[in-house]
N, C-alpha and C positions, 0 to 999 in steps of 0.2 A: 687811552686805548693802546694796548700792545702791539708793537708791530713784529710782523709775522712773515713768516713765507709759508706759502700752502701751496703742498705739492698733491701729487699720486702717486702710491706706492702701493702694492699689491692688490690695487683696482678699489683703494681703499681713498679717503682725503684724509689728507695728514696735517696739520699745523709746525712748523718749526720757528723758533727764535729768530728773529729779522732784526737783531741789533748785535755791535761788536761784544757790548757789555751780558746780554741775555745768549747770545750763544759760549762767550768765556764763563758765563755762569754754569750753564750747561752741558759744560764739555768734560771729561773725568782729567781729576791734577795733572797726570802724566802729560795730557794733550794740548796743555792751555799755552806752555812758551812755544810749542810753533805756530800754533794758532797766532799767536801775537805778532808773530815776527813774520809767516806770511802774509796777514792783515797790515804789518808796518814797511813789508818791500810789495805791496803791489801797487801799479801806477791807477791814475783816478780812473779808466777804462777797465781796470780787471777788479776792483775793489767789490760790486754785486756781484762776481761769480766765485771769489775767494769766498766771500761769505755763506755764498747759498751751497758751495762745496763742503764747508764746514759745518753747516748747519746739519746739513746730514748726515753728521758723525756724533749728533749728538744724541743720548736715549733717547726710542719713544718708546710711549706707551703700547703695549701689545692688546687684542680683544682676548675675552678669558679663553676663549677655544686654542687661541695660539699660545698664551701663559701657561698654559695646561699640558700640551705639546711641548714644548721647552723644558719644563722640570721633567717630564719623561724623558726627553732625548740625556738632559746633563745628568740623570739619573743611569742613565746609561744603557734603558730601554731604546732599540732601535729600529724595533720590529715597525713594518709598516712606512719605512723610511723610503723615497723616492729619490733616487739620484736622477738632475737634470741630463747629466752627462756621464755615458755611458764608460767612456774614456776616462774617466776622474782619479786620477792618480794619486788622490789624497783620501780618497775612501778605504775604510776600515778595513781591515779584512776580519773573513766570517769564517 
């Protein structure tokens, strides 16, 4: 059986990779020698939260309502868009 870390993420349950090997599998190329080399300088007390820090950098799977969402947004539809923070200094301008 695979081991896992199961979180919650947008009130949703999420499964991620819980081994060194299954989140470097999972991780996109660019990301994989720090991964390594965080995973090889942390001492035996930080080693489950270097992991479980990177585990959540790895894809998940989105439900179709939010995949659906997403190609609209990178499509470049933005109508409907809700910024968390009003302040957001990286928001587009209209």
């Amino acid at each position: 059986m695979a081991k896992l870390f199961t979180t919650t993420i947008g009130g949703r349950k999420v499964e991620l990779p819980g081994t060194i090997r299954t989140i470097r599998e999972a991780l996109a190329p660019e990301l994989v020698d720090a991964f390594i080399e965080d995973v090889e300088d942390a001492g035996p007390d930080e080693v489950p939260g270097v992991l479980a820090r990177w585990a959540l950098r790895t894809p998940q799977a989105h439900d179709p309502g939010e995949e659906e969402q997403v190609a609209r947004i990178l499509a470049g539809d933005t109508s409907g868009l809700v910024y968390a923070d009003e302040g957001d200094e990286y928001r587009s301008a209209e």
